[in-house]
Backbone and ligand atoms as CSV (ligand in chain L), in Angstrom:
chain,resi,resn,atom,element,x,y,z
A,1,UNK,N,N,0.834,-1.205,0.000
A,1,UNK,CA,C,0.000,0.000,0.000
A,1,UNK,C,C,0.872,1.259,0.000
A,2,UNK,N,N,0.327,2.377,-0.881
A,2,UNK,CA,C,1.193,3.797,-1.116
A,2,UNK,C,C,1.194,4.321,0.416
A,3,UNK,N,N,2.119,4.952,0.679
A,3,UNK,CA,C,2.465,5.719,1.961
A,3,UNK,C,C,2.051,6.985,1.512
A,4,UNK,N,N,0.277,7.419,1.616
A,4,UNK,CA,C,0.380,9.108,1.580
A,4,UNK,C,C,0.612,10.018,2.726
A,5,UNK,N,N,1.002,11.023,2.232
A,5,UNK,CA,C,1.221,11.519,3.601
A,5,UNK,C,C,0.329,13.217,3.157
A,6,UNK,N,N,-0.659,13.752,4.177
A,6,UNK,CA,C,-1.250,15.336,3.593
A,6,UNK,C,C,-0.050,16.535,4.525
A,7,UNK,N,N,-0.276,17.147,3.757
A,7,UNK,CA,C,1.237,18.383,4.149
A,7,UNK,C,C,-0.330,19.698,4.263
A,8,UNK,N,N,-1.150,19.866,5.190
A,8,UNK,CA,C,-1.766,20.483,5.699
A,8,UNK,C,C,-1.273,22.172,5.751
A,9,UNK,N,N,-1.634,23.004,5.510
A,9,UNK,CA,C,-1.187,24.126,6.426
A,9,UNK,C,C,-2.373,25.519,5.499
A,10,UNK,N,N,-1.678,26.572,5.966
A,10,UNK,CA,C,-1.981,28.211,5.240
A,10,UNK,C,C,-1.862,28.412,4.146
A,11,UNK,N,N,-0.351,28.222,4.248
A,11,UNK,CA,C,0.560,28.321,2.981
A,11,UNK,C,C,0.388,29.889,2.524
A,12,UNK,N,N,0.228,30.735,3.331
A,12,UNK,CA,C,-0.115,32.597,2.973
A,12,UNK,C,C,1.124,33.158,3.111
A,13,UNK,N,N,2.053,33.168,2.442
A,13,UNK,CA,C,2.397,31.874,1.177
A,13,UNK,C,C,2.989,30.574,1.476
A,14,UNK,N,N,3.250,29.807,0.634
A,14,UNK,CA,C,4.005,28.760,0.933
A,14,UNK,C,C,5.630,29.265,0.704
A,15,UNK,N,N,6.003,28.967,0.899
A,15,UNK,CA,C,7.521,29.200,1.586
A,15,UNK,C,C,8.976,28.389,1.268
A,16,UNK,N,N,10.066,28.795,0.718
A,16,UNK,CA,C,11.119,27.593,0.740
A,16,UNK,C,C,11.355,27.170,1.849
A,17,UNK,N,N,10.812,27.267,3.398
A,17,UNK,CA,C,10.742,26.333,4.531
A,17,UNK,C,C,9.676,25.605,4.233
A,18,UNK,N,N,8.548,25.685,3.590
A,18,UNK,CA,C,7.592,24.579,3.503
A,18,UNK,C,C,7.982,23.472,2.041
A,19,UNK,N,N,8.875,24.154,1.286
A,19,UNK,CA,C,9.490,23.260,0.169
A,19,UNK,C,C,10.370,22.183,0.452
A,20,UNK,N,N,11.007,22.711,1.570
A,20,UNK,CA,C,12.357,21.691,2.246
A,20,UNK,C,C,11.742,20.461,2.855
A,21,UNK,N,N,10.288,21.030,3.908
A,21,UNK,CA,C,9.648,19.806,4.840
A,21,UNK,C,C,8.777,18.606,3.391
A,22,UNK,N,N,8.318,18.925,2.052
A,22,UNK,CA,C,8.323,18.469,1.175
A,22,UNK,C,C,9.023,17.318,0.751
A,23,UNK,N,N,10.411,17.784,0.291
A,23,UNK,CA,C,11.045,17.656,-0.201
A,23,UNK,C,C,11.609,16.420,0.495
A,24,UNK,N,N,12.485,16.597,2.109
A,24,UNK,CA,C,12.648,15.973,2.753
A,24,UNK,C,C,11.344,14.743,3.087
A,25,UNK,N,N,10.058,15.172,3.006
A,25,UNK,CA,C,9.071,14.217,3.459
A,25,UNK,C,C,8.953,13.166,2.338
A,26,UNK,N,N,9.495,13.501,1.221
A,26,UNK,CA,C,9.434,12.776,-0.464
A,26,UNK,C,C,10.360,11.388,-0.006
A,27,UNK,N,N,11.280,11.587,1.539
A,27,UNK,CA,C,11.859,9.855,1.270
A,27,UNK,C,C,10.870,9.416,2.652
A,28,UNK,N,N,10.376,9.979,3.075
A,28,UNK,CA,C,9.539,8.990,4.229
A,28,UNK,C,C,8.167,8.383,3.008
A,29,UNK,N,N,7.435,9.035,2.105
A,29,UNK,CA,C,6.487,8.841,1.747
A,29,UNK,C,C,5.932,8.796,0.121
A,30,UNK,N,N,5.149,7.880,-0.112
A,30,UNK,CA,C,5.636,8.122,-1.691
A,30,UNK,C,C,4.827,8.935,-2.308
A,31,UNK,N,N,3.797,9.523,-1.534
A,31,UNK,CA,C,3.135,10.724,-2.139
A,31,UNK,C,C,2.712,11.671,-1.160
A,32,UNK,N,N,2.987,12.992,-1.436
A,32,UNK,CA,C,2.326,14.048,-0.639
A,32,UNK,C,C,1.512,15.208,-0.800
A,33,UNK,N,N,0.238,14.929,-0.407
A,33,UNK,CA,C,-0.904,16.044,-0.842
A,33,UNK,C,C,-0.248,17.326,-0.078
A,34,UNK,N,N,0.151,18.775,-0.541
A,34,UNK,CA,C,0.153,19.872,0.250
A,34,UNK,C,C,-1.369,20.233,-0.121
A,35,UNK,N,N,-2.237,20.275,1.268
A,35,UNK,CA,C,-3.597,20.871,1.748
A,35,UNK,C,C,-3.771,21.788,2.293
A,36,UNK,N,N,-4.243,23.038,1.130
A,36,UNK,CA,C,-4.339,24.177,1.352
A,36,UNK,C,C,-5.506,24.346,2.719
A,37,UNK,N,N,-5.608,24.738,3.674
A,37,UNK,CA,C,-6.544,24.743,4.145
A,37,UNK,C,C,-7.313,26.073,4.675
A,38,UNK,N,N,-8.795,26.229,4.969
A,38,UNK,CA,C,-9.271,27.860,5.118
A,38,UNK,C,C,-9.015,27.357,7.034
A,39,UNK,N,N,-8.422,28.385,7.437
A,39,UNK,CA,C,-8.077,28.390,8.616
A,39,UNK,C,C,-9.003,29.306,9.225
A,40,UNK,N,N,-10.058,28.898,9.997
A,40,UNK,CA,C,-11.162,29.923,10.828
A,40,UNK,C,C,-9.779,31.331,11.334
A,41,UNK,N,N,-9.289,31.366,12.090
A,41,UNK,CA,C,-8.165,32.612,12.292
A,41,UNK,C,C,-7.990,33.308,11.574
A,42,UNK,N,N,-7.579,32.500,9.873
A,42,UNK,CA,C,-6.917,33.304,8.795
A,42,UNK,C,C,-8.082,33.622,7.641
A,43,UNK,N,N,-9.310,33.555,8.191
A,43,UNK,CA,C,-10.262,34.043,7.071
A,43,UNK,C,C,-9.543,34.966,5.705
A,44,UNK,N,N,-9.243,35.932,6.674
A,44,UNK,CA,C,-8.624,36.756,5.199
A,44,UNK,C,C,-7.437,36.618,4.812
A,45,UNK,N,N,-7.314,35.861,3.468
A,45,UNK,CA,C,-6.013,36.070,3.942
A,45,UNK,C,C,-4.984,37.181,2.586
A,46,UNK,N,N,-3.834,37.030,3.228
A,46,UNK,CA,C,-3.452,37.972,2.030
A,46,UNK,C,C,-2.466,37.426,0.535
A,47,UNK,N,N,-2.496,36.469,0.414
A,47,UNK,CA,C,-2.418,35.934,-0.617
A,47,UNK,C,C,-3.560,34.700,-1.340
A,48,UNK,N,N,-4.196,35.301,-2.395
A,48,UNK,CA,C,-5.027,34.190,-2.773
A,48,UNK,C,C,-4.876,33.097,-2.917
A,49,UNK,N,N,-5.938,32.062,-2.576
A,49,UNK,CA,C,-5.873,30.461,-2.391
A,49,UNK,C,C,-5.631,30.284,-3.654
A,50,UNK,N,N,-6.349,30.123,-4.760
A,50,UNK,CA,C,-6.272,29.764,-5.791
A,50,UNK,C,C,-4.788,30.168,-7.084
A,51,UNK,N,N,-4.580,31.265,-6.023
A,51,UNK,CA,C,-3.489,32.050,-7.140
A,51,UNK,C,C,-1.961,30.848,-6.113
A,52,UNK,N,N,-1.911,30.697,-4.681
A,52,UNK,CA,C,-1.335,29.647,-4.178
A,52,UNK,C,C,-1.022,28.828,-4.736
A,53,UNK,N,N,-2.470,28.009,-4.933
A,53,UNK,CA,C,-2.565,26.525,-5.564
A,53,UNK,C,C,-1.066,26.486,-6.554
A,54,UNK,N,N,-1.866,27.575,-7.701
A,54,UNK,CA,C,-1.111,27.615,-8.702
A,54,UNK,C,C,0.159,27.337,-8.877
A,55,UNK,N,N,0.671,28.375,-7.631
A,55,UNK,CA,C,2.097,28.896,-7.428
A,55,UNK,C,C,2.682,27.043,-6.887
A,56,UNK,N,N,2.166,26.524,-5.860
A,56,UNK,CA,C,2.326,24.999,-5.524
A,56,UNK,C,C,2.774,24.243,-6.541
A,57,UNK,N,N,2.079,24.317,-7.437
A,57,UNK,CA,C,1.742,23.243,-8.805
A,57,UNK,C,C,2.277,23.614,-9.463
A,58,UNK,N,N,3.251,24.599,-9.653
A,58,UNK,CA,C,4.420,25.263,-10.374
A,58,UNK,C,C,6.064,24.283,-9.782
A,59,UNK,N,N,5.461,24.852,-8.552
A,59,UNK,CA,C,7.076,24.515,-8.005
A,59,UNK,C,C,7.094,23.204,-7.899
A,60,UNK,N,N,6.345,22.116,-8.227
A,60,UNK,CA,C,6.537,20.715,-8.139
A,60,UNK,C,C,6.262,20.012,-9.572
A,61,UNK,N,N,6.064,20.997,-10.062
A,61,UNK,CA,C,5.698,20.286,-11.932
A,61,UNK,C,C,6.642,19.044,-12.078
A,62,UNK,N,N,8.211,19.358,-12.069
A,62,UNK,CA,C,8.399,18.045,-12.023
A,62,UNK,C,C,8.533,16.997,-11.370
A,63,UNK,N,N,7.502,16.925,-10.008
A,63,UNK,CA,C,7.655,15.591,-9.370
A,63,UNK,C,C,6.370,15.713,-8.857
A,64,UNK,N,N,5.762,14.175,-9.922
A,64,UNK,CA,C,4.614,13.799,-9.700
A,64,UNK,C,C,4.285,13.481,-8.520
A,65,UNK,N,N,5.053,13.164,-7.190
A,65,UNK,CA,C,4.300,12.045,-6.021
A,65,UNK,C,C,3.931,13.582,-5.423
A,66,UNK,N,N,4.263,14.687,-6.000
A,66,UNK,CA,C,3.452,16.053,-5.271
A,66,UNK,C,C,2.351,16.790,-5.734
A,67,UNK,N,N,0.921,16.577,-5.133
A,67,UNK,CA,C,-0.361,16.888,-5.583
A,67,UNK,C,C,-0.603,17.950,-4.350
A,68,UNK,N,N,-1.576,19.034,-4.844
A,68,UNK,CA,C,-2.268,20.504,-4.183
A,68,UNK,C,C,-3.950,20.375,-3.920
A,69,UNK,N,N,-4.177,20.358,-2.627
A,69,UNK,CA,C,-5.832,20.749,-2.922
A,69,UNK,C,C,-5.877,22.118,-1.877
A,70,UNK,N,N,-7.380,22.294,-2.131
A,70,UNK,CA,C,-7.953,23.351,-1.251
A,70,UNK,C,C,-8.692,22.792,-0.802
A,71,UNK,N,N,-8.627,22.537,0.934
A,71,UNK,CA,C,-10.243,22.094,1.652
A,71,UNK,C,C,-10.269,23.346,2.423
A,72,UNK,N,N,-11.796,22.766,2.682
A,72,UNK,CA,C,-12.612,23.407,3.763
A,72,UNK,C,C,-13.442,22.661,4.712
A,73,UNK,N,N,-12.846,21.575,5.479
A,73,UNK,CA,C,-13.316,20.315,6.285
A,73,UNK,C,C,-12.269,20.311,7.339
A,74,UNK,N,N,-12.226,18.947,7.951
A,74,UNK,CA,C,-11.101,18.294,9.336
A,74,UNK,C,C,-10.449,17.675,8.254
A,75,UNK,N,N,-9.221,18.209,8.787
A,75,UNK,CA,C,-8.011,17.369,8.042
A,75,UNK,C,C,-8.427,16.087,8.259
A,76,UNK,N,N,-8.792,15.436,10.021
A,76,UNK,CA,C,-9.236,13.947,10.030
A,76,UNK,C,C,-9.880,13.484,8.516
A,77,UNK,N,N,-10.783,14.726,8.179
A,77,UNK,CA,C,-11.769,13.742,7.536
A,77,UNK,C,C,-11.358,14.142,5.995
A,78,UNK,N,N,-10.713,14.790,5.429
A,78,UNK,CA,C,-9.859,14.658,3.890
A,78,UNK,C,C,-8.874,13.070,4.239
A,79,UNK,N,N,-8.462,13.168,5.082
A,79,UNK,CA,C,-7.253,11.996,5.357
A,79,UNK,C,C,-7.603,10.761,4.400
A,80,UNK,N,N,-9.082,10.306,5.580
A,80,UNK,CA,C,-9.890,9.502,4.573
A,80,UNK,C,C,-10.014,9.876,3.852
A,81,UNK,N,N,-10.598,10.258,2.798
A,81,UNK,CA,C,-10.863,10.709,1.766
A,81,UNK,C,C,-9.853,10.430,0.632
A,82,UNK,N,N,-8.910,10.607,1.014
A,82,UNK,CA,C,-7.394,10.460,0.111
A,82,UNK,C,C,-6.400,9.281,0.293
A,83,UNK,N,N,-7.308,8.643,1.460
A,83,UNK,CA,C,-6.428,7.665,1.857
A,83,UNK,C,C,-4.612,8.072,2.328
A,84,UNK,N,N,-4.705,9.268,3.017
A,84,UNK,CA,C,-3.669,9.687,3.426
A,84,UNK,C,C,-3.596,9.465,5.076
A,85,UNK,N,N,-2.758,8.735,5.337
A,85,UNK,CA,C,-2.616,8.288,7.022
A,85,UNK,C,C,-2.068,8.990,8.015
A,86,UNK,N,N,-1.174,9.736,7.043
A,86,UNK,CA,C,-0.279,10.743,7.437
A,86,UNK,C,C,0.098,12.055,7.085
A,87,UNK,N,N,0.084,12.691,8.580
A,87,UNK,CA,C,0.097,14.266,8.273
A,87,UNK,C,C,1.620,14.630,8.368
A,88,UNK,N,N,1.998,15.235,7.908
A,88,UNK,CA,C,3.586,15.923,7.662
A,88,UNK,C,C,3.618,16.847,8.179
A,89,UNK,N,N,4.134,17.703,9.113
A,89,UNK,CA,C,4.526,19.055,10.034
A,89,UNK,C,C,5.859,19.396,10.201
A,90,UNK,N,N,6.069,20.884,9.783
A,90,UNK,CA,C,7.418,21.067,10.131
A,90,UNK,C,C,7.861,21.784,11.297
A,91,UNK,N,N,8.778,21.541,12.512
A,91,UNK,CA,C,8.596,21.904,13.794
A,91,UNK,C,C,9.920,22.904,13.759
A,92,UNK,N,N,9.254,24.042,13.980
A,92,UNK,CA,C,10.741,24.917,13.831
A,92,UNK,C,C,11.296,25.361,15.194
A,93,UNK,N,N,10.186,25.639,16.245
A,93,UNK,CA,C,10.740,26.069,17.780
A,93,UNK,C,C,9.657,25.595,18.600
A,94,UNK,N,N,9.768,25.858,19.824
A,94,UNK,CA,C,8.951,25.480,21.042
A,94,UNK,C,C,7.373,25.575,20.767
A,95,UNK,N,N,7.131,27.117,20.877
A,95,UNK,CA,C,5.999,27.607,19.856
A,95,UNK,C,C,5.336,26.929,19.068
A,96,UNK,N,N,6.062,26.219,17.775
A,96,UNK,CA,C,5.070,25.472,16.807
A,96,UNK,C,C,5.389,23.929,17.853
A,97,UNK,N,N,6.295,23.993,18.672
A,97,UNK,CA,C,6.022,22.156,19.178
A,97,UNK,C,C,4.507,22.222,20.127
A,98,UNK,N,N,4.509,23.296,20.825
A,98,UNK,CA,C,3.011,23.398,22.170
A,98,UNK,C,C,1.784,23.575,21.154
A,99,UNK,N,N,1.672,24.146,20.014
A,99,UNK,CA,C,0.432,24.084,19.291
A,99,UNK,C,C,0.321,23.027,18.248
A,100,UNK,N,N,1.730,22.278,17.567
A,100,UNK,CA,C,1.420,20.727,16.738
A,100,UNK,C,C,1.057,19.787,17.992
A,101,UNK,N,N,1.566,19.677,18.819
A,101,UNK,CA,C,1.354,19.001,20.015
A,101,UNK,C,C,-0.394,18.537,19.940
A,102,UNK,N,N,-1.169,19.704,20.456
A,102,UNK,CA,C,-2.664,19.890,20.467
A,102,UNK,C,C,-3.072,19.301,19.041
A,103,UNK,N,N,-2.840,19.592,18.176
A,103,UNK,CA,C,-3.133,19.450,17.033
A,103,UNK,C,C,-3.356,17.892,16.562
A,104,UNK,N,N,-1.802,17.646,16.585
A,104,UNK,CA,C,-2.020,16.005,16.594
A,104,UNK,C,C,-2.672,15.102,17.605
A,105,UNK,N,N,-3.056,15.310,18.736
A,105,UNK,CA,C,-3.366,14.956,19.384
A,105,UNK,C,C,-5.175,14.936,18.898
A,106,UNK,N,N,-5.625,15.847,18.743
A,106,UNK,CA,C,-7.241,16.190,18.342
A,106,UNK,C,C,-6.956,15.240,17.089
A,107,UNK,N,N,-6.426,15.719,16.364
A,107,UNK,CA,C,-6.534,14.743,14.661
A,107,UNK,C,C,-6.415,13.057,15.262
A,108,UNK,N,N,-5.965,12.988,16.029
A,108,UNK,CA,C,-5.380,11.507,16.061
A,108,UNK,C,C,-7.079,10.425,17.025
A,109,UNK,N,N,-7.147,11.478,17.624
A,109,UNK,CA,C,-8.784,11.286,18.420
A,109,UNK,C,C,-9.797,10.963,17.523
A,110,UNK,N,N,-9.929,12.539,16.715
A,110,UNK,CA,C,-11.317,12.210,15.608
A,110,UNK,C,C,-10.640,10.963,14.767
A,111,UNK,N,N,-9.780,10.831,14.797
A,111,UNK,CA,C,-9.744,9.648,13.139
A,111,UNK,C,C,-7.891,8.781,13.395
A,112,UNK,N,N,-8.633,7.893,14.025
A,112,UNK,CA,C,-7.698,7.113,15.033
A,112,UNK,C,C,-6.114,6.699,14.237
A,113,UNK,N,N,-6.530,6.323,12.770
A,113,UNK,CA,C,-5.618,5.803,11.965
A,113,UNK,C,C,-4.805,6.826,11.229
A,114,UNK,N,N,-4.747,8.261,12.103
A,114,UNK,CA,C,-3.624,9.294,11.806
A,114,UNK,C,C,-2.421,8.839,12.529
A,115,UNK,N,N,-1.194,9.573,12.069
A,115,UNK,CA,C,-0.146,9.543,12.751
A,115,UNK,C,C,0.416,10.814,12.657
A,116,UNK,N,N,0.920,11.715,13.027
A,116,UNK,CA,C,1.440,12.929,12.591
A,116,UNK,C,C,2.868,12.517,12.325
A,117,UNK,N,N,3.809,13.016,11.448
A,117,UNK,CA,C,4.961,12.934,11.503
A,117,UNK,C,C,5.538,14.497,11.422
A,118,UNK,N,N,6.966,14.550,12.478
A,118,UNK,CA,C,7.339,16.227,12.553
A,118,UNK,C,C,8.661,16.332,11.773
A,119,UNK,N,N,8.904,17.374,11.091
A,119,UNK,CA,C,10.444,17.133,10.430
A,119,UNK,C,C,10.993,18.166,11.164
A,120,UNK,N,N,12.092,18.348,11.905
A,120,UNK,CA,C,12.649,19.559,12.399
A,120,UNK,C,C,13.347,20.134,11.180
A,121,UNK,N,N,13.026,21.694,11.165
A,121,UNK,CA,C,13.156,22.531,10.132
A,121,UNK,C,C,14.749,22.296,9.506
A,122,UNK,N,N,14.853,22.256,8.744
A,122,UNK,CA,C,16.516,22.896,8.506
A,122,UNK,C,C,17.233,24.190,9.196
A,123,UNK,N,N,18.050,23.992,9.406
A,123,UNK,CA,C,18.705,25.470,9.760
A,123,UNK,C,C,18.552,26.761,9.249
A,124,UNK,N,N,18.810,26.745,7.963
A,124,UNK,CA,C,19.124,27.844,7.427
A,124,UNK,C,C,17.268,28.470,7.133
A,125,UNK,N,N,16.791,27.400,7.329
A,125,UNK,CA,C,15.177,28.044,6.901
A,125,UNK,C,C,14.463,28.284,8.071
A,126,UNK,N,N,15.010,28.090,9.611
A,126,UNK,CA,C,14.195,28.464,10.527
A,126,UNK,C,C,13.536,29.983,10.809
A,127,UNK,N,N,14.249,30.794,10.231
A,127,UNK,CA,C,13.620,31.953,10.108
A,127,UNK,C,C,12.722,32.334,9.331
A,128,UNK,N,N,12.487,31.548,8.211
A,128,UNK,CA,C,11.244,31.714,6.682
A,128,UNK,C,C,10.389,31.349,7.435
A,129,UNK,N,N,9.223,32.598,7.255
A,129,UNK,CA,C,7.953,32.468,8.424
A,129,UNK,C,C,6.881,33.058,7.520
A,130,UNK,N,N,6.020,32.538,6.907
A,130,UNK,CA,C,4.654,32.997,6.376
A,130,UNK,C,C,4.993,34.681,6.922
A,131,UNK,N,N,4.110,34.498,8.281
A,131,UNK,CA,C,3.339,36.271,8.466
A,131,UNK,C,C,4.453,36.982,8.100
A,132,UNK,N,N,5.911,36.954,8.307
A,132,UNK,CA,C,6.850,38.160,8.095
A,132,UNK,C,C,6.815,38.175,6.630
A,133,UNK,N,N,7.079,36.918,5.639
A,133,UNK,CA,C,7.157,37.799,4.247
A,133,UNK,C,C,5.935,38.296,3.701
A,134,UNK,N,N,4.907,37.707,4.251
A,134,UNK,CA,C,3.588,39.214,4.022
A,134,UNK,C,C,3.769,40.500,4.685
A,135,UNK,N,N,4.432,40.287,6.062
A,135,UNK,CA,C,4.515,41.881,6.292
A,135,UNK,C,C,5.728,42.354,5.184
A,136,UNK,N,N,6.625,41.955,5.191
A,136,UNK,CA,C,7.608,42.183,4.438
A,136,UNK,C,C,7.499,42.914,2.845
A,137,UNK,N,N,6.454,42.167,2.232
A,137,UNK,CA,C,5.572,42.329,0.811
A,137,UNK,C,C,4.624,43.235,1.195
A,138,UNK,N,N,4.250,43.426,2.293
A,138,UNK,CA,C,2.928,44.326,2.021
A,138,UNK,C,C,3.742,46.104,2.028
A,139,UNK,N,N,4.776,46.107,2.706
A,139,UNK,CA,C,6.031,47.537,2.832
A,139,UNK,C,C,6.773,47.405,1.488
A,140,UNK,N,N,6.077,46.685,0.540
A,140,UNK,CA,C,7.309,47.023,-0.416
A,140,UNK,C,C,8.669,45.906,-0.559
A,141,UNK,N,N,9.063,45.243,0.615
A,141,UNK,CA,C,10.077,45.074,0.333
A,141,UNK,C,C,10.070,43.342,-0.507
A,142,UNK,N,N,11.825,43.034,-0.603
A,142,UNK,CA,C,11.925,42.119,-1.877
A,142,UNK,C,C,11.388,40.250,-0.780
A,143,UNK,N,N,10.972,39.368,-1.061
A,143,UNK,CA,C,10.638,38.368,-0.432
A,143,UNK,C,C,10.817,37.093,-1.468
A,144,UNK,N,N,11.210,37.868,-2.573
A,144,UNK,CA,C,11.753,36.180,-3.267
A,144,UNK,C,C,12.896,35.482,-3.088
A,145,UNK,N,N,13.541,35.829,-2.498
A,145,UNK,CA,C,14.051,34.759,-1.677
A,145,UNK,C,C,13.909,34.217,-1.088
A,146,UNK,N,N,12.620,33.988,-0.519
A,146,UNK,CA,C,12.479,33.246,0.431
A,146,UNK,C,C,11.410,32.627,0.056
A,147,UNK,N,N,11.176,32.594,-1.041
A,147,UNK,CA,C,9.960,31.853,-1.977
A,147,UNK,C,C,10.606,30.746,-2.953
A,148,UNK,N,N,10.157,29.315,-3.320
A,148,UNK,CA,C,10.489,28.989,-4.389
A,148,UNK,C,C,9.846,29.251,-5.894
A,149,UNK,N,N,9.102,30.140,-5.768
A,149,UNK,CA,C,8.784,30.129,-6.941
A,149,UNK,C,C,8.508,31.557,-7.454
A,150,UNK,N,N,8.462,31.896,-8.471
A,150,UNK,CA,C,8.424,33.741,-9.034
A,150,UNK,C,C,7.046,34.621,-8.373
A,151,UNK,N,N,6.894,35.219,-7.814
A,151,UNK,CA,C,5.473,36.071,-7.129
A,151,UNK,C,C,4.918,36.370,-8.373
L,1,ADP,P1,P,-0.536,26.724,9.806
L,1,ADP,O1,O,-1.320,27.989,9.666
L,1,ADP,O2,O,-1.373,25.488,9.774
L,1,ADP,O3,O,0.478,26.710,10.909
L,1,ADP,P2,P,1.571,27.255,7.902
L,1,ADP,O4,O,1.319,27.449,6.454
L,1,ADP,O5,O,2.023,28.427,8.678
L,1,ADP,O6,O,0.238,26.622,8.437
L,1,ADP,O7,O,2.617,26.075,8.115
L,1,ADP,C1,C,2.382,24.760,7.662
L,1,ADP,C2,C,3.436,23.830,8.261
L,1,ADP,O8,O,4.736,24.185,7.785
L,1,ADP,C3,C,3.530,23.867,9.773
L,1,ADP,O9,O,3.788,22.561,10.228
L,1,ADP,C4,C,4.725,24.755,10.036
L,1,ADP,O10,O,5.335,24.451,11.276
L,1,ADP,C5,C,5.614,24.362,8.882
L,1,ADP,N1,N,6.609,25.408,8.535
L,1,ADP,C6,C,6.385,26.701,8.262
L,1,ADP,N2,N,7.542,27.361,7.984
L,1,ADP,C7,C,8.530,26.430,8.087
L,1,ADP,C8,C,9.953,26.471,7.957
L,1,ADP,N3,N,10.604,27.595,7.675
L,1,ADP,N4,N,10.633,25.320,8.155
L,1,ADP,C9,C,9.963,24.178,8.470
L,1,ADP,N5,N,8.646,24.077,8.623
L,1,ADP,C10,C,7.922,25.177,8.442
């Protein structure tokens, strides 16, 4: 049986720290959905979902075991859906360990046959943080670097 694994998150934007936990997750698993998801918090957000997607499905064109959706459900319950067992998280400091913590824990309750798996960030990408290169972009300044793919 395929090892899927869903790569859950914001993605406002997605990030060359969310390319690396990918990338790296490509030898635990032989396929990985990144799942855009509408986050009750992040109602608005400031980069469009759909214009996202896009940008996703760009930066993985050439490697098929990487597929993009947009939900609006419990990750529990896409899991099924996709037959994905496993959620992928990338743990960069204390902070994201006390709130994946909760997280996996609830997912693993509603829909027993989850497992979360955590990748500790790379080094050099622990600082690539969603909210700063939107603040960063919204003043003007340059943020492709810290993007894999062209804005
Ligand atoms: P959420 O709003 O669900 O936290 P994000 O889009 O901010 O979604 O992040 C999705 C996942 O990617 C989370 O597991 C987060 O910890 C991880 N992540 C974000 N930035 C990095 C990074 N620079 N290195 C490794 N993992 C990261």
């Amino acid at each position: 049986m395929k090892r899927i694994a869903l790569f859950p998150g914001s993605f406002d934007p997605f990030t060359k720290g969310h390319e690396d936990i990918v990338k790296r997750g490509l030898k635990l698993f032989d396929e990985i959905i990144v799942a855009i998801g509408y986050n009750s918090k992040k109602a608005n957000r400031y980069f469009d979902i759909e214009y996202m997607e896009e940008k996703i499905n760009q930066t993985f064109s050439d490697t098929p075991e990487v597929s993009v959706l947009v939900y609006n459900e419990l990750t529990a319950q896409i899991a099924d859906k996709y037959e994905a067992f496993y959620i992928l998280r990338g743990l960069r400091n204390t902070t994201d360990f006390e709130y994946e913590n909760s997280i996996s824990q609830v997912n693993r309750d509603l829909n027993p046959k989850l497992e979360t798996v955590f990748l500790i960030t790379s080094a050099e990408l622990a600082a690539v943080n969603s909210s700063i290169v939107r603040e960063v972009h919204r003043y003007g300044g340059d943020v492709q670097k810290y993007l894999p793919y062209d804005l």
